[in-house]
N, C-alpha and C positions, 0 to 999 in steps of 0.2 A: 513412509511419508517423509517427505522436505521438508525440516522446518521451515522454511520460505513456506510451505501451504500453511503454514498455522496461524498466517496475517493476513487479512482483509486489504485488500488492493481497489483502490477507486481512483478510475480512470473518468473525470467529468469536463464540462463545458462551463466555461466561466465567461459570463456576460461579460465583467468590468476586464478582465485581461482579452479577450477574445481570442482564446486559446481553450486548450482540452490541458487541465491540470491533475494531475497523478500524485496519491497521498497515500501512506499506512500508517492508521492513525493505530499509536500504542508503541509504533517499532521506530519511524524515521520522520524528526522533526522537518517540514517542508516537503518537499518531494520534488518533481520535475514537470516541463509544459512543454508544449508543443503543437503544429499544427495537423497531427496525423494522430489516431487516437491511437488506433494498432503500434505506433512506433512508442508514444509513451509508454503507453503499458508495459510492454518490451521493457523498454528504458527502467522501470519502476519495480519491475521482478529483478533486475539487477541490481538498482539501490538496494532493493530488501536481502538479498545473496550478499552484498558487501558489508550493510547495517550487520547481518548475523555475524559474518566473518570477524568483523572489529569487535562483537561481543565478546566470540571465543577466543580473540587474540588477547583482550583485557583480561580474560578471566571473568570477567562481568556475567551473573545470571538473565537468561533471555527477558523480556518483558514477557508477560502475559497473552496466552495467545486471544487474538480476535477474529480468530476464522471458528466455525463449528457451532456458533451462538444462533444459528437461522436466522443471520440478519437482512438476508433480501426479504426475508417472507415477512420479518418484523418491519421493515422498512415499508415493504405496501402497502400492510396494514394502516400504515400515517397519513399516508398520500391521500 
């Protein structure tokens, strides 16, 4: 496995920007927008590819993974 799959990736719709905004919360402060969802996400698996990259270039230990926690299934539960 990638570490890129060990972060939770959210690809959403943001009323106030009226765009589809792209975040991995835990790895990459901010993240990317746009008006095509597929193109963000794209977009977003790449920041997360570069975010690692720059960790293992610092030497830096990774953050904490937030993939594997069953958090779409936690997430319905809310809704």
């Amino acid at each position: 496995m990638k570490d890129s799959a060990k972060y939770a990736k959210i690809v959403e719709w943001s009323e106030e920007d009226q765009c589809y905004v792209g975040s991995a919360p835990g790895l990459v402060v901010g993240g990317c927008h746009g008006d095509d969802e597929k193109q963000v996400f794209e977009e977003l698996c790449q920041i997360v590819e570069e975010a690692i990259a720059l960790y293992r270039k610092d030497n830096k230990p990774l953050p904490p993974a937030t993939s594997g926690h069953d958090l779409a299934n936690r997430l319905q539960s809310i809704a």
